[in-house]
C-alpha positions in Angstrom: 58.6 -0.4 50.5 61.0 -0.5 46.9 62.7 3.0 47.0 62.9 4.2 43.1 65.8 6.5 42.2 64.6 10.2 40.9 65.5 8.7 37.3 62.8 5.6 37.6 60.4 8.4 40.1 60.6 10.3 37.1 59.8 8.3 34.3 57.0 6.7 36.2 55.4 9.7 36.5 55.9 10.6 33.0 54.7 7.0 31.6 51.7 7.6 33.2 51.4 11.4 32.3 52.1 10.0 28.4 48.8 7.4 28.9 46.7 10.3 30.1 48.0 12.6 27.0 47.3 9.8 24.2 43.4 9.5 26.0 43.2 13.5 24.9 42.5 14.9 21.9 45.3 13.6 19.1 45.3 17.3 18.2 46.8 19.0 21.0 49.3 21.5 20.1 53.0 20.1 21.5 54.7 23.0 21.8 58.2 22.0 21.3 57.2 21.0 17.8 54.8 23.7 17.2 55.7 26.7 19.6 59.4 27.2 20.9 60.5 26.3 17.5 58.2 27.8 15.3 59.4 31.0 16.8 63.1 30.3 16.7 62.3 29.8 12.9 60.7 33.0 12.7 64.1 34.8 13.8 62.0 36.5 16.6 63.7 34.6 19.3 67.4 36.0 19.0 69.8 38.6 20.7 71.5 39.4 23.6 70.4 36.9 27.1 71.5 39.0 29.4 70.1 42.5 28.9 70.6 45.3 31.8 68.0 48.1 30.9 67.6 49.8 33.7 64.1 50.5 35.0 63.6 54.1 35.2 60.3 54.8 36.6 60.4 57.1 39.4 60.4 55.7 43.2 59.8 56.9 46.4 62.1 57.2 49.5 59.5 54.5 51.1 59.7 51.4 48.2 60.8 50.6 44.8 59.9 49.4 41.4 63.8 49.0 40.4 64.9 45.5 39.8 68.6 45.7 41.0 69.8 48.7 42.5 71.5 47.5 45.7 75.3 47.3 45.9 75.9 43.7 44.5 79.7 43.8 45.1 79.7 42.1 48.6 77.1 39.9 48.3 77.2 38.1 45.1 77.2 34.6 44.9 79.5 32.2 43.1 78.2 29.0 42.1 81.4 26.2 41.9 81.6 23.5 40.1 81.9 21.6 43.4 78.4 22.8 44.1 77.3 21.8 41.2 78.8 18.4 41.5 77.2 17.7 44.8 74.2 18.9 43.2 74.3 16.6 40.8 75.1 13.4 43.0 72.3 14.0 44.9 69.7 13.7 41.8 71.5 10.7 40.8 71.8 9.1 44.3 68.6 10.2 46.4 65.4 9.0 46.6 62.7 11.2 46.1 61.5 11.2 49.5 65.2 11.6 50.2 65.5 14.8 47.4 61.7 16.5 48.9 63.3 16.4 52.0 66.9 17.9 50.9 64.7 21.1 49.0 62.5 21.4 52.2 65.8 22.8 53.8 67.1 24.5 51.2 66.7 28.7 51.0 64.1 29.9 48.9 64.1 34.0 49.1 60.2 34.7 48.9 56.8 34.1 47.8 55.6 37.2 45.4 52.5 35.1 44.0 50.3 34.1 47.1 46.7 35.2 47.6 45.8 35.8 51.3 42.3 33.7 51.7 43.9 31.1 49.1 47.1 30.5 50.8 45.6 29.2 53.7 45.3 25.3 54.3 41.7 24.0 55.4 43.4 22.9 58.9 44.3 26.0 60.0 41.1 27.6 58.8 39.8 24.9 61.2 41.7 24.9 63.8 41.2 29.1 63.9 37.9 28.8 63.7 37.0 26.5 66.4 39.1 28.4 68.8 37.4 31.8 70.1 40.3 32.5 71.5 42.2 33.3 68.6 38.9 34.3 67.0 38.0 37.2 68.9 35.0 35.4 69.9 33.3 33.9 67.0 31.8 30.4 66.3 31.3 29.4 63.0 28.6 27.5 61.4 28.5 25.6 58.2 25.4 24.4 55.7 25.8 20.5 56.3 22.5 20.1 54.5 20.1 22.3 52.3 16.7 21.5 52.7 15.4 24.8 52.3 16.0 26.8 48.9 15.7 30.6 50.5 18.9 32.8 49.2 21.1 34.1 51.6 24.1 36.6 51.7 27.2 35.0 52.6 30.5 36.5 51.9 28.8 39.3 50.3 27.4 37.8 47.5 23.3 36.4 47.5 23.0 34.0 44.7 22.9 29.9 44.2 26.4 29.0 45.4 25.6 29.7 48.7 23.0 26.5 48.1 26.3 24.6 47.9 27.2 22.4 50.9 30.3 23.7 53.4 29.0 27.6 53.1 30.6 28.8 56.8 29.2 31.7 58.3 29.6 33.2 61.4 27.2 34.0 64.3 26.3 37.3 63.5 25.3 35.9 59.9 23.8 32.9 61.0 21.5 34.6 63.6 20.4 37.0 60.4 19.1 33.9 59.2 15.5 32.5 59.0 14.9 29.5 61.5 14.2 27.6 58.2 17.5 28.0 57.4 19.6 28.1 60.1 18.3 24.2 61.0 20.3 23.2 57.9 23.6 24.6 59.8 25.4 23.6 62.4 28.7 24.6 64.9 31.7 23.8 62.9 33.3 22.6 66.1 30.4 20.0 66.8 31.6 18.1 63.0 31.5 14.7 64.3 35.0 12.8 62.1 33.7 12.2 58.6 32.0 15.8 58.7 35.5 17.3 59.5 36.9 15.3 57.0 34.5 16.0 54.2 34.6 20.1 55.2 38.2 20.2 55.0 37.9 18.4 52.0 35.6 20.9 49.8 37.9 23.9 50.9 40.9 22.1 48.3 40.9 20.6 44.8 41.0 17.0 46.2 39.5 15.2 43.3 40.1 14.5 39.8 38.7 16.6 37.7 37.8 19.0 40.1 39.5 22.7 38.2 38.3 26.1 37.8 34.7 26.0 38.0 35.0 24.3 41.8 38.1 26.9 41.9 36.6 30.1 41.1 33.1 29.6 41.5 32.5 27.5 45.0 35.4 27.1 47.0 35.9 30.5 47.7 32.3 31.4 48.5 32.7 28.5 50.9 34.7 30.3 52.9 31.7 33.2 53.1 32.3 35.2 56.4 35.7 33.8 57.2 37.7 35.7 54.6 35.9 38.8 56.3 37.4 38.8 59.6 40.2 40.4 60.5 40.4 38.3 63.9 40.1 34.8 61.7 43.0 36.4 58.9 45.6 37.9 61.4 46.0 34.7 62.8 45.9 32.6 60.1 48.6 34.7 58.2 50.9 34.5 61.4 50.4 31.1 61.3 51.2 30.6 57.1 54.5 32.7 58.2 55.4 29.8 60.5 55.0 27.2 57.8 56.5 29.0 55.3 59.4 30.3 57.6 59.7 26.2 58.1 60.4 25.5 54.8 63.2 28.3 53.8 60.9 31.2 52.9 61.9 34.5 53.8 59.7 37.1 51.9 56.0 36.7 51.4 54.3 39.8 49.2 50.3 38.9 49.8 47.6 40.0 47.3 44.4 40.7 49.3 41.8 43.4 49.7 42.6 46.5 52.0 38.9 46.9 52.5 35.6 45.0 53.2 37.0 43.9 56.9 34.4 43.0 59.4 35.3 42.7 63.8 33.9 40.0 65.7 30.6 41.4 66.1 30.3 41.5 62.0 31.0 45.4 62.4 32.8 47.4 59.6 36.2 48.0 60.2 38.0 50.6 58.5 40.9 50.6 56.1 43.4 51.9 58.4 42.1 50.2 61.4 42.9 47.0 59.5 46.6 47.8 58.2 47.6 48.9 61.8 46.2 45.7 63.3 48.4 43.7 61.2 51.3 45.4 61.3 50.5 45.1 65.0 50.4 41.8 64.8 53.5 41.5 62.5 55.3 42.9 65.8 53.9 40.3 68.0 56.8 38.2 68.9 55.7 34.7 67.5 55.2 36.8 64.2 58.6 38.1 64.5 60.5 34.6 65.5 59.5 33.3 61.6 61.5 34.9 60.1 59.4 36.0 57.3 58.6 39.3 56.5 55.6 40.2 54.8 54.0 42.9 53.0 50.8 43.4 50.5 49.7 44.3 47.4 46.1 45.2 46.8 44.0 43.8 44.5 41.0 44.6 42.0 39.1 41.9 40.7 39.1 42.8 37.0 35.7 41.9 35.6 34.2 43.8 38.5 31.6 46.5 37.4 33.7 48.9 39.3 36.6 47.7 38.5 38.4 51.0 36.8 37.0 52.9 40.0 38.6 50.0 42.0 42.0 50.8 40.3 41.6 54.7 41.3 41.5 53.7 44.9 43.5 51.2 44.9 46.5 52.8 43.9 45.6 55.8 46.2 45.5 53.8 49.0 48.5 51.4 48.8 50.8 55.0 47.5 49.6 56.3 51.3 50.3 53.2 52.7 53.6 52.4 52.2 54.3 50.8 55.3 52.5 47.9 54.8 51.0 48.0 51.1 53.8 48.1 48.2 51.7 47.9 44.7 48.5 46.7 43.0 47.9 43.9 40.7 44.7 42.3 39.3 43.2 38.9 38.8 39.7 37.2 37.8 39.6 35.0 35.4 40.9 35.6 32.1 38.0 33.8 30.2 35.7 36.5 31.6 35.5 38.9 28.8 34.8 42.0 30.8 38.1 41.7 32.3 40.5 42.7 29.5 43.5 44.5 30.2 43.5 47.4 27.5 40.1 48.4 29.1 42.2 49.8 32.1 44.8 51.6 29.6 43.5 54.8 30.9 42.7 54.5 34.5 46.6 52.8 34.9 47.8 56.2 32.5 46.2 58.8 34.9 47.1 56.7 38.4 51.0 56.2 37.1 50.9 59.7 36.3 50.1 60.7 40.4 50.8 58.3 42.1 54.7 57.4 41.6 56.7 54.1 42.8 53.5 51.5 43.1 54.6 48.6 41.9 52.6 47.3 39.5 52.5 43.2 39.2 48.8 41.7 36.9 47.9 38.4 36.5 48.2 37.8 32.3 48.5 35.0 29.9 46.6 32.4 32.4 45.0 30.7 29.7 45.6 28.2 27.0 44.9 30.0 23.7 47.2 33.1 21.7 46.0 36.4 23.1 47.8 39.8 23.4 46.8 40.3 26.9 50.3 40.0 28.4 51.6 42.9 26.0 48.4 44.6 27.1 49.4 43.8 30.7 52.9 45.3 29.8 51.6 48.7 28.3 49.7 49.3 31.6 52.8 49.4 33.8 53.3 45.6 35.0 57.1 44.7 35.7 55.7 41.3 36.7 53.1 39.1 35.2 51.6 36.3 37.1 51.3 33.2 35.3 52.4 33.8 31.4 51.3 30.6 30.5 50.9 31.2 26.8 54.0 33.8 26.5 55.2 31.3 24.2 52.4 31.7 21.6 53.4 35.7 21.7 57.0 35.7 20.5 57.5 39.2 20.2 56.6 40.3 23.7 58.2 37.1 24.8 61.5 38.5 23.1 60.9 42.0 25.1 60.5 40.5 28.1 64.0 39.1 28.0 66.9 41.0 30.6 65.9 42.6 33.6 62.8 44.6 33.1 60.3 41.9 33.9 59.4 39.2 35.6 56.9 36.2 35.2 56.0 34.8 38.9 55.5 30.9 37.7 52.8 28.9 39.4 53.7 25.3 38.5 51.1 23.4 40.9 48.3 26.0 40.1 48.3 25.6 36.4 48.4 21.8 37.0 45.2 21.6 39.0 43.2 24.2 37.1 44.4 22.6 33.8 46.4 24.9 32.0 49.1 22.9 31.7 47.6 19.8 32.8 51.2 17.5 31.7 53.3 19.6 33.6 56.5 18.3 31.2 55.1 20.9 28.5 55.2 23.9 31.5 56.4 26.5 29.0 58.7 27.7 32.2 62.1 26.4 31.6 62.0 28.0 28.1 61.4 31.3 29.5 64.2 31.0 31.5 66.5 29.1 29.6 65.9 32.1 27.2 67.0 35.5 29.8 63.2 35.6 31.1 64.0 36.1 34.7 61.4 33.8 36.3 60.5 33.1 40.4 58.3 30.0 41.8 55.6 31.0 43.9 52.4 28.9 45.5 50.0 31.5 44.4 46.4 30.0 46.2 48.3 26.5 48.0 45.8 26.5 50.6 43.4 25.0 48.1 46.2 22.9 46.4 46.6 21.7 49.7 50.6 22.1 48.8 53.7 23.8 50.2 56.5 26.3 48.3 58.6 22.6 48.5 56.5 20.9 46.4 57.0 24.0 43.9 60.6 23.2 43.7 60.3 19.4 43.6 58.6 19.5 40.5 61.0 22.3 39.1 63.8 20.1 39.5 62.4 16.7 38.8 60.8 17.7 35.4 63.1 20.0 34.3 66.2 18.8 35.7 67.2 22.5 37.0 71.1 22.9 37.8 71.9 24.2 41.1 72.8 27.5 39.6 68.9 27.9 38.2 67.5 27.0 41.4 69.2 29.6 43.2 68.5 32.3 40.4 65.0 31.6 41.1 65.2 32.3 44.7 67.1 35.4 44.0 64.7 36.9 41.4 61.7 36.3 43.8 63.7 39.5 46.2 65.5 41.2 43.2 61.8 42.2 42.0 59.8 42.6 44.6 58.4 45.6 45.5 60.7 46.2 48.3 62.6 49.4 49.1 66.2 49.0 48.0 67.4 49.1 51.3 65.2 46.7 52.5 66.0 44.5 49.3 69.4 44.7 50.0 69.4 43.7 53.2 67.2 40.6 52.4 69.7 39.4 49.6 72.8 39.5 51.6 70.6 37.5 54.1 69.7 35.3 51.1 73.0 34.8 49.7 74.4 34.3 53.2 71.9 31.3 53.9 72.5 30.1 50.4 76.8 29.8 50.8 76.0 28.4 54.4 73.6 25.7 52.5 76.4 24.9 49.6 79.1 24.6 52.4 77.3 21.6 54.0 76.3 20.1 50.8 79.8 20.0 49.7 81.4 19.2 53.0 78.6 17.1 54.8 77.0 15.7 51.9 73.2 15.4 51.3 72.3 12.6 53.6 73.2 14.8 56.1 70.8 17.7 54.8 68.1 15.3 54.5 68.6 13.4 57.7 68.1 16.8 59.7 65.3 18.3 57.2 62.1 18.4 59.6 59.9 18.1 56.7 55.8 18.7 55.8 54.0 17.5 53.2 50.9 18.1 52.0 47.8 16.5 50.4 49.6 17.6 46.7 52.8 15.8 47.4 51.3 12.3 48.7 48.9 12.2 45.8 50.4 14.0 42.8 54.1 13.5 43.8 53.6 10.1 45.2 55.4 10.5 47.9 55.5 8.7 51.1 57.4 10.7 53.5 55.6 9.3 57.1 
């Protein structure tokens, strides 16, 4: 096989991504040309790049809000220019195959960005599934034919999607259902190869121009009754720990619901019944050898008809539950018009009002087009916005958000597939950072990316030739603001920084090959296909 250097990787992929721009539209906005600069011209873009406000909304004994409040005095982290040198050898030097592997090993703090049924890849959904022992029981059917047009309620919903091939139930829905329909089911164990294939297959975005509408409207209801059991999602979230504890991960802060749970026998479990199981299942000691901590945010889906009530409860819940539940965010898609954030002005006025230290983190500016809904975001609490694609057409609130007061958790591999950004060299990231925006990679739904953090990083570094300083900051920011207790916080970035000196030691004095030799490394449909690599 010829082995390309990351310069030649590099401009391969951008040859090819410059032959899919010129097939678009020849009026597609470049924003270099039209965006960053325009609003350097405007004089909006200028003062200090490192601001240190303080945040100073009240917190509780029991978590935080703060951004940097721990001691930093023994644990900060120099960055030599020795580092850096080895750094840079090993872009010039290393294959990519040689570099994924290298990042695969390297620290990366946490993952503040990940939803709970969309970080979860279609083989361990399978392999959960299939196994009533770690099941509580259950088999699991799925639609492998429709013949019959009858509705049914999977998942909670009772509308045409569930027509869709690959709906999985599980035996208490499917023995709900008429014998007309149940005939077009079958065992999801008894798949013969090419059924297994093509079911794993529909749980991801594994074709071209598969996006949102696959995205947001099907896959998800495939996964019906599965996303509903709290036997299926306590082992499959012990089992993303070990992947992600694999790869360098050391903080995972989950969005999901802390309601709607069903038990084995399709009975409703209760709110608190369902945080102690998992943090009794956090304490199991397979849980516990990962490495990774985790904790959860809840979540309102924002174009909900009960959405404001939804924000009422959900802050109620996760302020009595700080053991387990640190702040609330929202997400839906932003092209749904009864989802705009100034609706929820009020509701977010009266809940910050009681309910003090809920850290408040809202998916905003996950869209092509100018909007004001990040400042929106902003003036209903968030210290972190998920996504921020088009910050850039916004200067002013892009200027405010420069210092330490915010945070945009940057999906690189999300917006690709959904086709935000769909030539990830205009990712509007490294100007946000370049510019004081503190910023933090995260895999947001990689389950149906079919990717890994690793892959995150790879493209970081590859498209926007990230010094080894910037990588690290990255890692960093993703503890700095969580929504972690400050001793907690503290603890985890002296861990951090202790893993990260250990990892610059034996770059500098053992070189890369070394790192790369010993990196036990996992790829992922993304990386073969997208990132072309060929790691076997």
């Amino acid at each position: 096989m010829k082995l390309f250097s990351i310069k030649q990787w590099v401009s391969r992929l951008r040859e090819q991504s410059a032959q899919k721009r010129n097939s678009r539209s020849a009026g597609r906005r470049n924003f270099l040309g039209k965006g960053f600069l325009a609003a350097l011209g405007s004089g909006l873009l200028v003062g200090s790049r490192n601001g240190s406000a303080q945040d100073s909304r009240t917190t509780s004994s029991s978590r935080s809000t703060s951004k940097v409040s721990p001691d930093r005095s023994d644990s900060e982290l120099s960055f030599p220019q020795s580092t850096e040198q080895a750094w840079r050898n090993l872009i010039k030097e290393a294959s990519p195959e040689d570099l994924y592997r290298v990042l695969y090993a390297l620290p990366k703090g946490g993952d503040i960005h990940h939803h709970l049924g969309g970080g979860m890849l279609p083989e361990m959904i399978w392999d959960v599934c299939t196994d009533r022992k770690r099941n509580g029981g259950q088999t699991f059917y799925t639609r492998v034919r429709i013949s019959s047009l009858e509705l049914i309620d999977v998942g909670g919903a009772r509308d045409s999607r569930n027509l869709s091939g690959w709906v999985t139930v599980a035996n208490h829905t499917y023995d709900r259902l008429s014998a007309s329909v149940q005939k077009d089911f079958k065992p999801l164990g008894d798949l013969n190869d090419k059924e297994r294939r093509t079911w794993m297959n529909a749980m991801f975005l594994d074709h071209d121009g598969e996006g949102r509408n696959e995205f947001f409207e099907y896959i998800w209801n495939r996964l019906g009754d599965i996303l509903q059991s709290i036997d299926v999602m306590l082992e499959l979230t012990v089992e993303n720990m070990k992947r992600f504890g694999a790869e360098g991960v050391r903080y995972m802060e989950i969005q999901a619901r802390f309601r709607g749970w069903s038990d084995a026998g399709g009975n409703a479990v209760t709110e608190d019944e369902a945080t102690q199981r998992f943090l009794e299942r956090f304490d199991q000691p397979d849980a516990k050898a990962t490495g990774v901590l985790v904790r959860f945010q809840t979540i309102v889906l924002r174009f909900d008809d009960d959405a404001i009530q939804g924000v009422e409860k959900y802050f109620e819940y996760t302020y009595n539950h700080p053991e387990l539940w640190l702040g609330i965010n929202m997400a839906g898609r932003e092209d749904d018009n009864r989802g705009y954030p100034s609706k929820f002005t009020d509701v977010y006025d009266r809940m910050i009002r009681k309910f003090p230290g809920v850290g408040i983190s809202i998916h905003a500016g996950e869209a092509e087009k100018k909007d004001t809904h990040i400042f929106d975001t902003l003036r209903l609490g968030a210290t972190r916005i998920g996504h921020g694609i088009n910050l850039f057409r916004d200067p002013p609130t892009m200027q405010m958000m420069r210092g330490e007061n915010f945070l945009i958790e940057i999906n690189l591999i999300s917006n690709h597939l959904l086709g935000y950004t769909p030539d990830l060299d205009e990712h509007p990231f490294p100007i946000y950072m370049r510019q004081g925006i503190p910023c933090c990679l995260n895999t947001d739904d990689r389950g149906m990316w079919h990717s890994n953090m690793t892959d995150e990083y790879f493209v970081a570094v590859t498209r926007f030739n990230l010094t080894w300083k910037e990588m690290i900051t990255l890692g960093e920011n993703s503890i700095k603001h969580s929504f972690l207790d400050d001793q907690t916080k503290a603890r985890l970035l002296q861990e951090y920084h202790s893993d990260v000196t250990a990892f610059q030691d034996r770059l500098e004095n053992r070189g890369w090959k070394s790192i790369a030799k010993g990196s036990k490394v996992v790829t992922y449909d993304y990386g073969k296909k997208h990132l072309k690599l060929n790691l076997s």
